[in-house]
C-alpha positions in Angstrom: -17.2 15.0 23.0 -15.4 12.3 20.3 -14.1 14.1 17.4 -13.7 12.1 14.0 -12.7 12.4 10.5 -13.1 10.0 7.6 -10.4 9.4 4.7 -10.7 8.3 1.5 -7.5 8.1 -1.2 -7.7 5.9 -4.8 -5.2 3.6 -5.4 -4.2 1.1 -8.3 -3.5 -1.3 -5.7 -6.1 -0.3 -2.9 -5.8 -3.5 -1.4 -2.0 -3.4 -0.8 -2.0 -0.1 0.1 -4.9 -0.6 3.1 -2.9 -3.8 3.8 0.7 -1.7 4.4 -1.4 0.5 6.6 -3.2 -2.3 9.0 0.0 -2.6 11.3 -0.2 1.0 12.5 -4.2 0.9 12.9 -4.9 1.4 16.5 -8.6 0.9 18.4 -9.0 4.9 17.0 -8.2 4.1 13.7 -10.3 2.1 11.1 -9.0 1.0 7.5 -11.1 -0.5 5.2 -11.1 -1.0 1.1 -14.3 0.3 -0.8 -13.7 -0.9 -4.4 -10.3 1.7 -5.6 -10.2 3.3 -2.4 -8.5 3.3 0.9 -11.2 4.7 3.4 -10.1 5.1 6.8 -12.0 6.8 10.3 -10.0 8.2 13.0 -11.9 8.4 16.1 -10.2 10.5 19.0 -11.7 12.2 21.9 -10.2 16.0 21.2 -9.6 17.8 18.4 -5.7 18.1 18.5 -5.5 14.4 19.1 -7.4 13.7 15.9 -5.3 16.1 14.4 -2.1 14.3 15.4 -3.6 11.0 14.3 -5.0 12.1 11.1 -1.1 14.2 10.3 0.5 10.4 11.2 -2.1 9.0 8.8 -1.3 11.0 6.1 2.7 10.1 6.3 2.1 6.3 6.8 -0.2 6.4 3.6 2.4 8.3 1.6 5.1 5.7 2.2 2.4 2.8 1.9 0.9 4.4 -1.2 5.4 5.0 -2.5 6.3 1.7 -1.7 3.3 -0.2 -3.3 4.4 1.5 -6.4 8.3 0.5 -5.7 7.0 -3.0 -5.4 4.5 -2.9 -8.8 7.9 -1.3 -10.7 10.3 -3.4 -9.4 7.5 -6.7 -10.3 7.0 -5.3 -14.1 11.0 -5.0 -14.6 11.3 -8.5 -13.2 8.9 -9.7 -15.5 9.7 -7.9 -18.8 13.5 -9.4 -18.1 11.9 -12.8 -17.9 10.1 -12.9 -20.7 13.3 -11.3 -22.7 15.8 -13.9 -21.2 15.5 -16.2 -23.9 19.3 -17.6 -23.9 20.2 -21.3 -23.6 22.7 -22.2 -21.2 25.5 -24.9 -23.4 25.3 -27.2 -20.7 21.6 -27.9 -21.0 21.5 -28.5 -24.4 22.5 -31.9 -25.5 22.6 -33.4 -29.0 22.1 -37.1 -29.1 
């Protein structure tokens, strides 16, 4: 008898999370983005395999979901030093 379960997390950056998670799919596991969600079916054929797979799952979306957010905080602080870095190096300006 096949045993599955069906996931379904929102995330700001749905996309990039489901994309972070793609490596470890497997021909049981299906990831797939439904507007802000990650939704993803596990497919095994007993009940403490599924339960293995869906307890893997849940730790690979934690660090996918963790390091999505690294990656959007480290972006905004790149960009809010940018558009603060308004200095003038001497050698560039030239007075003719």
């Amino acid at each position: 008898m096949n045993r599955s379960a069906q996931l379904r997390t929102d995330h700001d950056e749905a996309g990039l999370v489901a994309a972070t998670l793609q490596p470890d799919n497997t021909p049981e596991v299906e990831t797939r983005v439904d507007g802000g969600a990650v939704v993803t079916r596990i497919d095994r054929d007993k009940t403490d395999g599924l339960a293995q797979t869906v307890d893997d799952y849940a730790v690979n979306l934690r660090v996918a979901d963790r390091l999505v957010e690294l990656a959007a905080g480290h972006a905004k602080m790149n960009d809010s030093e940018n558009a603060n870095d308004d200095t003038t190096d001497a050698d560039d300006t030239h007075i003719i």
